[in-house]
N, C-alpha and C positions, 0 to 999 in steps of 0.2 A: 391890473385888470380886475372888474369886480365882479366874483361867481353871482350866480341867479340863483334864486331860492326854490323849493316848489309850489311857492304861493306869489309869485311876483304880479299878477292880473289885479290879486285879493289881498294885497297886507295886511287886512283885519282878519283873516285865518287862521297867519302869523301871530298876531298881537293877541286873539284867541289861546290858542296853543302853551305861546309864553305865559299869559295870563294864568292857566289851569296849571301850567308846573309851576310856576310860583306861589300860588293857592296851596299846593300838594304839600310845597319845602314848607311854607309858614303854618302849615298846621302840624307836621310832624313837629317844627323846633316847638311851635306853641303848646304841645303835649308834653314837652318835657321843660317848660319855664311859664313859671307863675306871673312873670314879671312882663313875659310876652304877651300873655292872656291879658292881665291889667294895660297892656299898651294898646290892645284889637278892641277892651271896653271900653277905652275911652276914645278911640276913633269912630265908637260906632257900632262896631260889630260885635254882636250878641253870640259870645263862643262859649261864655262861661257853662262849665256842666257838659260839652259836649264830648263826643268823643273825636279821635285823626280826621276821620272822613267827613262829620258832619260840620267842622269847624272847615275845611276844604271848602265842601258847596257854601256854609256863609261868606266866606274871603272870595270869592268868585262873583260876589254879586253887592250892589252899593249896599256902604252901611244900612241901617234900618234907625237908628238914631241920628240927632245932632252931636258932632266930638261935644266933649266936657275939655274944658281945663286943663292943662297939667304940664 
């Protein structure tokens, strides 16, 4: 049997939600690895310099660059 969720109407509330906690986890790991930040600049994403939460709302939202290489 498959439970229902409490967004089954809306799955993009879901895919929202998810979205923001995975935002939340890749910017705490990204606070503590240098290696992660070099991996969010070259997707794109402009985190370098930021702090947990402000690198959160950038990974929440399309890159602002084209990736580079690597």
């Amino acid at each position: 049997m498959v439970s229902s969720g409490p967004h089954d109407d809306e799955p993009e509330l879901d895919l929202d939600a998810i979205n923001g906690l995975l935002a939340e986890w890749a910017a705490r790991s990204a606070s503590e690895s240098d290696a992660l930040i070099e991996r969010f600049e070259a997707m794109g994403y402009e985190v370098r310099g930021k702090s947990t939460e402000e690198i959160a709302a950038v990974l929440r939202r399309a890159p602002t660059r084209a990736a580079r290489g690597g």
